[in-house]
C-alpha positions as CSV (number, residue, x, y, z in Angstrom):
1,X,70.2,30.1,160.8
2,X,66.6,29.4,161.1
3,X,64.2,31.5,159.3
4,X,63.4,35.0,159.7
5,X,61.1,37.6,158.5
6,X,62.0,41.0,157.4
7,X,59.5,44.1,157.0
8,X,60.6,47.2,155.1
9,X,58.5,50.8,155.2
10,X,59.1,53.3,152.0
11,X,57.6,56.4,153.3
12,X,57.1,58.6,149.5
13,X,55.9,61.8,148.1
14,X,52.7,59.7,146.1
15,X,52.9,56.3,148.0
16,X,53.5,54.7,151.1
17,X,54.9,51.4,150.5
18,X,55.6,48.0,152.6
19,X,56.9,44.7,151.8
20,X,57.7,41.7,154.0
21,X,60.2,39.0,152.9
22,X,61.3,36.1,154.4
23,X,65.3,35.0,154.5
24,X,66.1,31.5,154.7
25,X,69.1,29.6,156.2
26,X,71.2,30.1,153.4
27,X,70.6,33.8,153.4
28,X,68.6,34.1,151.0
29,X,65.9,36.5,150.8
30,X,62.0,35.5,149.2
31,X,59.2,38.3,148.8
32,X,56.4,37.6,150.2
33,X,53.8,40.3,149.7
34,X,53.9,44.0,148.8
35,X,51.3,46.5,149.6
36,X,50.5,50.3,149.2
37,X,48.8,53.0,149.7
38,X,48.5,56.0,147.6
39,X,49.5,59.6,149.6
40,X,47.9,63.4,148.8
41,X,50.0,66.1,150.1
42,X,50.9,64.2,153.3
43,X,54.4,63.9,152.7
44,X,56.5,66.7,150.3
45,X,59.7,66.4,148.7
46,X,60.4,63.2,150.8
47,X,59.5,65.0,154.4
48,X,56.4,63.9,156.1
49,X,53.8,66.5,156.9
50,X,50.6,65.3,158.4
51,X,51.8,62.6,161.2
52,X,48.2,61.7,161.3
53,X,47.4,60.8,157.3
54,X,50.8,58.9,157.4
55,X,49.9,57.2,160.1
56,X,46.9,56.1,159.0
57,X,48.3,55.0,155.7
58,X,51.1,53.0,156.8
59,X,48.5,51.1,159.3
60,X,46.7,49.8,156.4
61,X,49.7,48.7,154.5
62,X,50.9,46.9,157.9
63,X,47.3,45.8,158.0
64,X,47.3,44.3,154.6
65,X,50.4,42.5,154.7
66,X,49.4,40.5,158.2
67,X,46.6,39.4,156.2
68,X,48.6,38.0,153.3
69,X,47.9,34.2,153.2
70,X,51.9,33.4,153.5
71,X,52.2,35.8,156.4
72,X,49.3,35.3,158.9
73,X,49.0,34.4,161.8
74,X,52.2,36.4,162.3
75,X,51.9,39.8,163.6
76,X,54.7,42.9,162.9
77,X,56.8,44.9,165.7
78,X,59.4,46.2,163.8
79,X,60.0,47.5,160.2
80,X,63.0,49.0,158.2
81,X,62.4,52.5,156.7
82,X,63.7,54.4,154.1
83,X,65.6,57.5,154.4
84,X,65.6,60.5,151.0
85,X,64.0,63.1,150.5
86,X,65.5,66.9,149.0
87,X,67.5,67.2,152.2
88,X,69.8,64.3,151.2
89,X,73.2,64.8,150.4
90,X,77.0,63.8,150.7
91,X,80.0,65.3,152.3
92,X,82.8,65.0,151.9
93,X,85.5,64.0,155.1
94,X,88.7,62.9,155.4
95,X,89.8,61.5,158.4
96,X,93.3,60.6,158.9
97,X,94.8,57.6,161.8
98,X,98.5,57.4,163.3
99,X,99.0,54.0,164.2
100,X,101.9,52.6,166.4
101,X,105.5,51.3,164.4
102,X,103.9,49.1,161.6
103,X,100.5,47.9,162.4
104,X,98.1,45.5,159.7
105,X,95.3,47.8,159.1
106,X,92.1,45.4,159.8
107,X,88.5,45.2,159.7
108,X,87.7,46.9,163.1
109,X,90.3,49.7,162.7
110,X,88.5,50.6,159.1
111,X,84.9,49.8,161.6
112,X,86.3,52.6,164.4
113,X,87.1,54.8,161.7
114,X,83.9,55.0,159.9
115,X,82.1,55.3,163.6
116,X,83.7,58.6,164.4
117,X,82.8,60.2,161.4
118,X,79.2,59.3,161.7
119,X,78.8,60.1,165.5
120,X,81.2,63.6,164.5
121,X,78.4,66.5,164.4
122,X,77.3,68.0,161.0
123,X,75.7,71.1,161.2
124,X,71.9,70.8,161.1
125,X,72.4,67.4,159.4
126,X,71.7,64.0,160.9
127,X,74.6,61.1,159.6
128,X,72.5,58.1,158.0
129,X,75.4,55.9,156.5
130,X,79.2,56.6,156.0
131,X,80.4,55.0,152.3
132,X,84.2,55.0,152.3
133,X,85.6,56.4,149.0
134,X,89.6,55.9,148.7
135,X,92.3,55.0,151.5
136,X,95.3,55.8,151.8
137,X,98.4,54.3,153.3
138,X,101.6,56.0,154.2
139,X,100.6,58.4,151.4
140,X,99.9,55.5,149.0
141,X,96.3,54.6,147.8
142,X,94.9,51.2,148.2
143,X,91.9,50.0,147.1
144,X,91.3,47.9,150.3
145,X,93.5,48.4,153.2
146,X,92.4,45.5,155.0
147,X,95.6,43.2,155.6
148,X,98.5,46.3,154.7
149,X,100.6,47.1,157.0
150,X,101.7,51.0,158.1
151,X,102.2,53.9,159.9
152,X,99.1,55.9,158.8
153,X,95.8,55.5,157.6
154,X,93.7,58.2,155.6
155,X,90.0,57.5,154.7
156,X,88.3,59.6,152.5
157,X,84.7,59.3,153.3
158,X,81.5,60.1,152.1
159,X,78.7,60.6,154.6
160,X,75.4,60.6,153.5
161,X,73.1,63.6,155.9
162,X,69.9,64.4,155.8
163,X,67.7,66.9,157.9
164,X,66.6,66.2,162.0
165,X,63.6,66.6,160.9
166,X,63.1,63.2,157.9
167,X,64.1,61.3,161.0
168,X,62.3,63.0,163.6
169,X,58.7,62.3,161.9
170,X,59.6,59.0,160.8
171,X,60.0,58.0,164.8
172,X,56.8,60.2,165.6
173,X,55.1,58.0,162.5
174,X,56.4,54.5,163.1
175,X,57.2,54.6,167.5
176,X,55.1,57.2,169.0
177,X,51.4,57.3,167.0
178,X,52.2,53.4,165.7
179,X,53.4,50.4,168.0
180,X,56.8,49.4,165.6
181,X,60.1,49.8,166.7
182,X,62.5,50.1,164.2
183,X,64.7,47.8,163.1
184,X,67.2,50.2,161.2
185,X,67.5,53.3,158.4
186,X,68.3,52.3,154.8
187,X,69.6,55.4,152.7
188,X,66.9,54.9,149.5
189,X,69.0,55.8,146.5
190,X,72.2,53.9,147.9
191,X,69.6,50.8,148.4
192,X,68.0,51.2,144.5
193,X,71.7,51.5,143.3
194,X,72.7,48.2,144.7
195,X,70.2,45.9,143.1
196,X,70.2,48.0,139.7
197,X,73.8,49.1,138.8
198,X,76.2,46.5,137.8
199,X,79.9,46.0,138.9
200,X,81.3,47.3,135.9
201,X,79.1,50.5,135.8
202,X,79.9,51.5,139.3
203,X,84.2,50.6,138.4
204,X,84.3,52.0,135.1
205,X,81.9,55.3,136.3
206,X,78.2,55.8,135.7
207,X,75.4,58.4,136.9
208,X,72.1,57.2,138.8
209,X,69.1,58.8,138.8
210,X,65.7,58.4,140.6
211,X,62.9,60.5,139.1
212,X,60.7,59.9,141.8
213,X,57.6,61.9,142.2
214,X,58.5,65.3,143.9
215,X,62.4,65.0,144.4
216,X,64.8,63.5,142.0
217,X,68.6,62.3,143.3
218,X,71.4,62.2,141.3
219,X,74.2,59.8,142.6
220,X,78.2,59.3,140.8
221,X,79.6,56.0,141.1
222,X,83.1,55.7,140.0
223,X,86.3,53.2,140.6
224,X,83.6,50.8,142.9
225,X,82.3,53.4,144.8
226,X,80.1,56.5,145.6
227,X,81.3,59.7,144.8
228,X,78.9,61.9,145.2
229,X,74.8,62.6,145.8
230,X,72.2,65.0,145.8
231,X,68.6,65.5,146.0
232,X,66.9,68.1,143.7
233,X,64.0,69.3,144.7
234,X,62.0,68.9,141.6
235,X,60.3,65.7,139.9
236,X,57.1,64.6,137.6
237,X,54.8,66.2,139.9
238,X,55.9,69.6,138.9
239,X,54.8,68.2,135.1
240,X,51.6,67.6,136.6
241,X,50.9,70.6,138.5
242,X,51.9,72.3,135.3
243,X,49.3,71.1,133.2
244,X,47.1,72.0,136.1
245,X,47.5,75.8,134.4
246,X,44.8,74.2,131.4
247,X,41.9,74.7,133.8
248,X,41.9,70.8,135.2
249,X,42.4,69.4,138.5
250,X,46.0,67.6,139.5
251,X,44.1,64.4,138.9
252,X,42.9,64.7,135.8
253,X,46.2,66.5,134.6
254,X,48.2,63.2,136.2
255,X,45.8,61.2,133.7
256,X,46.6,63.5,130.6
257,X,50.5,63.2,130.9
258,X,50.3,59.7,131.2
259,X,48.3,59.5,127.8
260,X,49.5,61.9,125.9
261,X,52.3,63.7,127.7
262,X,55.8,64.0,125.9
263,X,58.9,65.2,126.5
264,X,60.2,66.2,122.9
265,X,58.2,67.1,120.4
266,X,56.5,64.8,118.4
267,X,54.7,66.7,115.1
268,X,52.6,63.3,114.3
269,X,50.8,64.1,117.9
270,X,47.3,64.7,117.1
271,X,46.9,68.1,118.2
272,X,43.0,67.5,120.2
273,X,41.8,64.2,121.9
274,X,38.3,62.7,121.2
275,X,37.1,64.3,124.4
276,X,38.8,67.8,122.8
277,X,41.8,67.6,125.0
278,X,44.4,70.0,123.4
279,X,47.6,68.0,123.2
280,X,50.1,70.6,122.2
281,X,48.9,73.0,124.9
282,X,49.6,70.3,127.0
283,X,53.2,69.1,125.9
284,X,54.2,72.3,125.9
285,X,54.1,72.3,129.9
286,X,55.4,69.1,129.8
287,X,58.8,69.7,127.3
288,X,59.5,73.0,129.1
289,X,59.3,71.3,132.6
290,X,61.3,68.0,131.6
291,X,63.7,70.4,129.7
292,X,64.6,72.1,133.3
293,X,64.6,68.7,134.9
294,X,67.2,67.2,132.7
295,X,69.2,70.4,132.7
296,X,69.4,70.7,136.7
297,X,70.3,66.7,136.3
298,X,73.3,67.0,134.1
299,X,75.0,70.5,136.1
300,X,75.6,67.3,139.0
301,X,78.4,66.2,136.7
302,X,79.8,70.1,137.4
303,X,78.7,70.6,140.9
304,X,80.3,66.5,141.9
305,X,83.5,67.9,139.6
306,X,83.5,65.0,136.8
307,X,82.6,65.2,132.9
308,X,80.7,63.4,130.8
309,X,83.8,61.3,129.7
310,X,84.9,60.2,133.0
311,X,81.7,58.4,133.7
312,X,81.9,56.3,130.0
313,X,78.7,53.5,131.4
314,X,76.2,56.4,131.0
315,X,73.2,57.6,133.3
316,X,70.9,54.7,134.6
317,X,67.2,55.7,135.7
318,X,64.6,54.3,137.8
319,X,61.6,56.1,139.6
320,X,57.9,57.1,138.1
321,X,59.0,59.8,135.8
322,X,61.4,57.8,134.1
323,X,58.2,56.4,132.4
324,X,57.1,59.7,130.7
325,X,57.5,58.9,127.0
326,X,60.5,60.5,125.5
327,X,62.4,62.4,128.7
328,X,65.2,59.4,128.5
329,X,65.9,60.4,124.7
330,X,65.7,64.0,125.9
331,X,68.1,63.4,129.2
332,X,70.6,61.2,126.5
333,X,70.5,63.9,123.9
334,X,70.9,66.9,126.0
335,X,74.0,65.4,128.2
336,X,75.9,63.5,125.0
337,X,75.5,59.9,127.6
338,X,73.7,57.2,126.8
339,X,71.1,56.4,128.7
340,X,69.2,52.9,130.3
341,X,66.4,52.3,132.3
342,X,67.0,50.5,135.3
343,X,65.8,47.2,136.8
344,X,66.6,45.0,139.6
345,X,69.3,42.8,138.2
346,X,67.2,39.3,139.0
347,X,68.6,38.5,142.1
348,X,65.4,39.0,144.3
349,X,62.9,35.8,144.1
350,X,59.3,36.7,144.4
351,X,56.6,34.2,145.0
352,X,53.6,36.9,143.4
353,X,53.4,36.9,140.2
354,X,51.5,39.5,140.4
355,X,54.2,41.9,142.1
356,X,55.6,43.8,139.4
357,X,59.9,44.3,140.4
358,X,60.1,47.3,138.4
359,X,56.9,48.7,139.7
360,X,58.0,47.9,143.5
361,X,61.7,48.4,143.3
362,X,61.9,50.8,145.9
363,X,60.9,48.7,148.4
364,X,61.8,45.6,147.1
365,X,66.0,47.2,147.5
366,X,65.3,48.1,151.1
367,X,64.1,44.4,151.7
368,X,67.0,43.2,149.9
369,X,69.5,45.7,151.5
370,X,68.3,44.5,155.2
371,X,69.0,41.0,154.2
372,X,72.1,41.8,153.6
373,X,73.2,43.8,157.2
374,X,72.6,41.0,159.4
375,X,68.5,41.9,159.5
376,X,66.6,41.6,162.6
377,X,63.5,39.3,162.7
378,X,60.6,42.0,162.5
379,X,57.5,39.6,163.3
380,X,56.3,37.2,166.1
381,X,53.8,35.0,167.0
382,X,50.8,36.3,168.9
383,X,49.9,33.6,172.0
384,X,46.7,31.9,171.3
385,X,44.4,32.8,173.8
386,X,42.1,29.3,175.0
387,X,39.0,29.8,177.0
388,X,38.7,27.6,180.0
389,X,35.6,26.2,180.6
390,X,33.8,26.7,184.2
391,X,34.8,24.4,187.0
392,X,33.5,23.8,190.2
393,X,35.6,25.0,193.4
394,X,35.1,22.7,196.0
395,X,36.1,23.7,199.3
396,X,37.9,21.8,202.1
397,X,35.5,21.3,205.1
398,X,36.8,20.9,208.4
399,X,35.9,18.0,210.6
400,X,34.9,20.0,213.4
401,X,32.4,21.8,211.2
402,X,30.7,19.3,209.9
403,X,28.1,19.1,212.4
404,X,27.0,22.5,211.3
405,X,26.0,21.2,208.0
406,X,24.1,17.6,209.1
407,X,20.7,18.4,209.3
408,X,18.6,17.9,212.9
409,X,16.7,14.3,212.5
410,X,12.9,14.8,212.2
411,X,10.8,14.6,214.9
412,X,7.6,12.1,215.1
413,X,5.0,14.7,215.0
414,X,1.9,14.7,217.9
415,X,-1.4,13.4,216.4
416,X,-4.4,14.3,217.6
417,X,-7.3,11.7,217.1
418,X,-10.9,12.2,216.6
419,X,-13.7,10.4,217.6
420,X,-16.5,9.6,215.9
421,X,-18.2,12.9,216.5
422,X,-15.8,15.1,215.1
423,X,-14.0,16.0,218.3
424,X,-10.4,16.1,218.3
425,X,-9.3,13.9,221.3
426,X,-5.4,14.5,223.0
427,X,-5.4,11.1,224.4
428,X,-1.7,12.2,225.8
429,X,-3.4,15.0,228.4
430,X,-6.0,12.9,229.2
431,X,-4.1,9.8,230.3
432,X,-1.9,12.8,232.3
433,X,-5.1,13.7,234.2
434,X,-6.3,10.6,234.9
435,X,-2.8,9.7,236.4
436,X,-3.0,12.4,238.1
437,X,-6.5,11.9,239.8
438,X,-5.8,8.5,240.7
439,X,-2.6,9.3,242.5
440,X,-4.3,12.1,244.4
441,X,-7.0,9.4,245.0
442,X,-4.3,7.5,246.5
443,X,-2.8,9.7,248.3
444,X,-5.9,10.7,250.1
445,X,-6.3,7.5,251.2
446,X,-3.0,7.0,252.9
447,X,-3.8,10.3,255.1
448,X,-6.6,8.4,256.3
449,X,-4.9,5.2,257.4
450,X,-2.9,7.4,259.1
451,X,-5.2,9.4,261.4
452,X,-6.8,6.3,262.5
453,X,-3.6,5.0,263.3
């Protein structure tokens, strides 16, 4: 397999994000370069807005990662994109097959399967991606039907539905407004999940969690698989807008929680800064939001039908507002789990030292999921255009008309000489007069001879 290069879009509430990565023959995948571009009010809750603003943002990423020294001259047509926002979900489905006498249950029957449900109609929901959860086989669950014989076959699956509308301004973004095409629709959280969790938390049972920046989703992994997601529509922004209430704008407030902002309360906090910030005003916006937060968070366990018990590896947590100091001691004391933050489990190679994995881990599992579904190549080679330098068209001549381009040989030209007087002298009419005197002399004569004859 000879080389390719992948390009991966993450379209976000606070950021639009792009990385390119190259996979080798082997398969395996190297980033490259990872750019981005910070977003105001363009895209909310995961759901772009303003086509225009998002376009204009995703050009420069594009833009900046041409450039990149390990990229250029290379040029990008198509890009993988993310798919989230509060829309997102899981349903539910099971789907059951009758197949003729005893069949072996194989890899295309379990591929047919999962094809109907995602092409069967949801009600204002768009299918992304169809995880199977448990199978079933003449009444008897398997873990992985693929080589059992039977009579029937019932998949429980789980697809994963968003809005028209994510997908609708993505394509208006990336194919309409922007010359990409794209190469295929990566389901965010699922992506994160792969490259953080490990086997044992997703067998045993865990919860995942992305505090991103205006939605957070909740996902339950349990026995190898995905149970169950949601998107709530709530995340550190809220914090932010909060503090907003203490007379400052959402930048300045964004700067405050990251400095002094806590989720529990913390009585050695000095209670002003040196630029008479008042700190406890300010945590109390933040305590009372995070407390909601982690509240809304742990009722998943209810609403998805499992306990605290059932998932015994705990809640794992990525995304921006994981990093507000204390809300993972809050989330692990309020819902009796424990509680990690997660990372990509060092099996992406980046050449940058200066990408950060945890920092970029959005976009880095979308590069690392389309390496592993058979990615398409998302970059080409522009032709280099040479100038030719001027040459001269000679035409074919005919031989007939050759004679109309040989010039007419001169012609002695009639001189007229002078005497010593000054008088200009045509010796040429005056040698024709004298002939003609003489002959008429002559002729004369002859007439005369003749009479006397």
């Amino acid at each position: 397999m000879e080389q390719k290069y992948i390009v991966a879009i993450e379209i976000g509430s606070s950021k639009i994000k792009g990385a390119i990565g190259s996979i080798d023959e082997t398969g395996t995948l190297t980033v490259l370069a990872v750019e981005e571009e910070k977003v105001l009010d363009s895209v909310r809750y995961g759901c772009i807005q303003n086509v225009d603003m998002v376009c204009n943002a995703v050009s420069q990423v594009v833009s900046r990662l041409e450039q990149d020294p390990g990229i250029a001259p290379r040029k990008i047509k198509s890009v993988y994109v993310s798919v989230g926002g509060r829309s997102l979900s899981s349903v539910i489905v099971n789907e059951s097959t009758t197949l003729p006498d005893e069949t072996e249950i194989t890899e295309y029957i379990i591929e047919q399967i999962k094809y109907k449900v995602k092409t069967t109609a949801i009600a204002d929901r768009d299918v992304i991606d169809v995880v199977p959860c448990k199978y079933f086989v003449d009444k008897q669950m398997v873990p992985n039907p693929v080589g059992v014989f039977g009579q029937t076959l019932t998949d429980k699956m789980n697809p994963i539905v968003c809005k028209p509308q994510i997908k609708r301004n993505i394509n208006r973004v990336l194919c309409e407004r922007l010359p990409f095409a794209i190469a295929g629709y990566i389901v965010r959280p699922v992506a994160i999940a792969d490259i953080v969790l490990t086997d044992n938390e997703k067998r045993l049972g865990c919860m995942f969690v992305d505090f991103g920046a205006e939605t957070t989703t909740v996902s339950i992994y349990k026995d190898a698989v995905l149970q169950y997601i949601a998107t709530l529509p709530m995340g550190s922004r809220n914090i932010t807008r909060d503090i907003t209430a203490t007379n400052c704008i959402e930048e300045k407030a964004e700067e405050f929680k990251i400095a002094h902002g806590s989720a529990i309360a913390d009585g050695s906090a000095k209670k002003t800064t040196a630029d008479g910030v008042d700190v406890a005003e300010i945590n109390s916006f933040v305590q009372a939001r995070s407390s909601e937060i982690v509240a809304n968070i742990i009722e998943q366990l209810n609403y998805a039908g499992y306990k605290a018990a059932e998932l015994p590896q705990g809640i794992i947590i990525v995304g921006g507002g994981a990093k507000l100091r204390g809300f993972n001691s809050l989330l692990g004391t309020n819902s009796d789990m424990k509680v990690r933050s997660g990372a990509p489990a060092g099996m992406i190679r980046i050449v940058d030292s200066s990408i950060q994995a945890y920092d970029s881990i959005d976009v880095l599992a979308l590069l690392m999921a389309a390496s592993r579904m058979s990615a398409l190549e998302c970059t080409y080679m522009p032709e280099v255009e040479i100038e030719d330098e001027p040459v001269e068209i000679q035409e074919e001549i005919d031989a007939d008309d050759i004679d109309d381009f040989v010039e007419e040989e001169p012609q002695p030209v009639k001189t007229q000489k002078k005497n010593r007087w000054g008088v200009s002298l045509n010796l040429s009419a005056l040698k024709e007069k004298v002939v003609r005197i003489v002959t008429e002399s002559a002729d004369d004569e002859s007439d005369g001879y003749d009479d006397e004859e």
